[in-house]
Backbone as CSV, one residue per row, in Angstrom:
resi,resn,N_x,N_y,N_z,CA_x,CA_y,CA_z,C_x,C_y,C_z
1,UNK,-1.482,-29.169,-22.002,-2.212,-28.001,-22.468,-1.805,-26.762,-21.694
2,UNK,-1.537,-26.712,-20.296,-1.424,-26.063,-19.497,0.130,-25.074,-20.213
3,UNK,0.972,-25.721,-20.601,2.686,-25.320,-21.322,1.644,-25.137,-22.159
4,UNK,1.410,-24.985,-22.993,1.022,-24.443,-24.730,0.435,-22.972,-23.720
5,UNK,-0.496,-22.914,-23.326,-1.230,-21.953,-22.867,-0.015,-20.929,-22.554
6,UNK,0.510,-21.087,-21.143,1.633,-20.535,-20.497,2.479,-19.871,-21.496
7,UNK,3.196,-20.627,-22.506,3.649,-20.030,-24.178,2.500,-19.202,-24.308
8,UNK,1.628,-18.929,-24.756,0.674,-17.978,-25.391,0.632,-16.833,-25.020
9,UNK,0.282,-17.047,-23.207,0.262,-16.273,-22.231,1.762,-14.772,-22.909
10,UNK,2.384,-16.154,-22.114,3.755,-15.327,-22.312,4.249,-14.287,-24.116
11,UNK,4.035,-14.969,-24.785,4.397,-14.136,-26.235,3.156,-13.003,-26.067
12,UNK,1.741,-12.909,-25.741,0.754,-12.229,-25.850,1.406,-11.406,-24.432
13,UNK,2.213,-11.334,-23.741,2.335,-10.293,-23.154,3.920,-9.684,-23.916
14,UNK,4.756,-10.141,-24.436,5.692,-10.249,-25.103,5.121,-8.852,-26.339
15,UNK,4.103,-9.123,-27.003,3.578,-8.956,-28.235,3.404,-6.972,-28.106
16,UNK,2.502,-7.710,-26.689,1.836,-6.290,-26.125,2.739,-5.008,-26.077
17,UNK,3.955,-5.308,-24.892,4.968,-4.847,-24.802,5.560,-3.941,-26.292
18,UNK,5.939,-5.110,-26.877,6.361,-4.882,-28.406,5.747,-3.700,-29.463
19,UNK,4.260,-3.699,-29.146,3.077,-2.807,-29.853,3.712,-1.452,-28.971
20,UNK,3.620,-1.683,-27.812,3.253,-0.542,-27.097,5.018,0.720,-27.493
21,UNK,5.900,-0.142,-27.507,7.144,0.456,-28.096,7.541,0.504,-28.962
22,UNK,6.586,0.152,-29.961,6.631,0.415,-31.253,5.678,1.925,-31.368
23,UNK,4.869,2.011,-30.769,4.053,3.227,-30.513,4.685,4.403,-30.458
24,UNK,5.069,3.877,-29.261,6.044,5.403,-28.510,7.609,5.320,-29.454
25,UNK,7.666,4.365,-30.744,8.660,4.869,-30.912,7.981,6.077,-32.385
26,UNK,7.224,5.933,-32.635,6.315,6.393,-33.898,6.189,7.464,-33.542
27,UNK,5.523,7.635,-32.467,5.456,8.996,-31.615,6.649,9.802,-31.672
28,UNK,7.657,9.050,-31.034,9.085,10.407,-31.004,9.434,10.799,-32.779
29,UNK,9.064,9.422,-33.375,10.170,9.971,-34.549,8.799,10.710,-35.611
30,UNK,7.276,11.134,-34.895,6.762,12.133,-35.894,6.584,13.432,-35.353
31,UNK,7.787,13.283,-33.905,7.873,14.644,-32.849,9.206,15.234,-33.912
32,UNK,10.105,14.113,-33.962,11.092,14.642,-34.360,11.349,14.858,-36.042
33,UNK,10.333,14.461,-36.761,9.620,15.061,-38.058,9.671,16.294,-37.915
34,UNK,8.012,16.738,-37.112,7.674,17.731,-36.776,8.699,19.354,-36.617
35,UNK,9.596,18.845,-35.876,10.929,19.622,-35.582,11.888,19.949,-36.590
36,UNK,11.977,18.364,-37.001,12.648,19.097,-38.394,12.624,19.849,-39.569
37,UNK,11.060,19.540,-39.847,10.329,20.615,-40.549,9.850,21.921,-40.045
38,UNK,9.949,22.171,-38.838,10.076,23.305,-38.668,11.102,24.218,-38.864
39,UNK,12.681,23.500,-38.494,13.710,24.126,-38.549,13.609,24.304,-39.868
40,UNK,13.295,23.054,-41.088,13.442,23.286,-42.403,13.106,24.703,-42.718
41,UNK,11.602,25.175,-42.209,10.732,26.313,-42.773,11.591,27.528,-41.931
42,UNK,12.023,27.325,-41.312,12.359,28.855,-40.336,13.716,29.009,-41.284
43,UNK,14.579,27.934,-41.696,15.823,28.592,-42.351,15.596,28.991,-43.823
44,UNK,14.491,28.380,-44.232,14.418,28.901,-45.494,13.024,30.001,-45.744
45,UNK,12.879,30.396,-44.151,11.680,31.326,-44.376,10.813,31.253,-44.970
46,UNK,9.900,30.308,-44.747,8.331,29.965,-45.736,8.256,28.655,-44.634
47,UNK,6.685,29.293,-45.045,5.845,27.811,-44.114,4.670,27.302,-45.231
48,UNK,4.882,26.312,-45.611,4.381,25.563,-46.092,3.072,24.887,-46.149
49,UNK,1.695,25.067,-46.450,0.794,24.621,-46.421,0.780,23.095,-46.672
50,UNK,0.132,22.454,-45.314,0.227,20.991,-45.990,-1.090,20.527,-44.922
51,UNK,-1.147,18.961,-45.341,-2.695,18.242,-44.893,-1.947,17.866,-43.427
52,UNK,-2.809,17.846,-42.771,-2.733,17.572,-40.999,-1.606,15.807,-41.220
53,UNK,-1.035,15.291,-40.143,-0.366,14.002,-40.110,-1.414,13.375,-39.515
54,UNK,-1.581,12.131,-40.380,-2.373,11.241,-39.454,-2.180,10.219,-38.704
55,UNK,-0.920,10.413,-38.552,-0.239,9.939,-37.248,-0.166,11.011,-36.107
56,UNK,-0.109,12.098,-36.214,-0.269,13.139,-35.206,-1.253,13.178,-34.534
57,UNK,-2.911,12.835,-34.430,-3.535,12.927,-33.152,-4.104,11.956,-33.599
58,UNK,-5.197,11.930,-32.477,-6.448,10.832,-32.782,-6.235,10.203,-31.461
59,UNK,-7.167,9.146,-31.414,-7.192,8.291,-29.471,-6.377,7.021,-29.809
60,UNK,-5.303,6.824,-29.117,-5.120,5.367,-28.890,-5.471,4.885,-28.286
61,UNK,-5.529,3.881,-28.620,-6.402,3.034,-28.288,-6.376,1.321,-27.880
């Protein structure tokens, strides 16, 4: 029982890891959204009304 556990252990910190850089990768690529739609609006001069990202704030958690 003790090996089954130890496996568990181990993938559930494995898992964690995994979440947590999956996070921060979500994060850069709705930074680098963000950016690109800005450059979009500045070269074609107009800014665009749109609904907030709801990936952009809120608490993680």
């Amino acid at each position: 029982m003790s090996e089954e556990s130890d496996a568990l252990r181990r993938e559930n910190t494995y898992l964690k890891a995994r979440i947590a850089q999956l996070q921060a990768d979500v994060t850069d690529i709705s930074a680098e959204v963000d950016r690109l739609r800005q450059e979009r609006e500045r070269l074609h001069g107009r800014r665009e009304a749109r609904a907030p990202n709801p990936l952009g704030g809120g608490n993680a958690g």
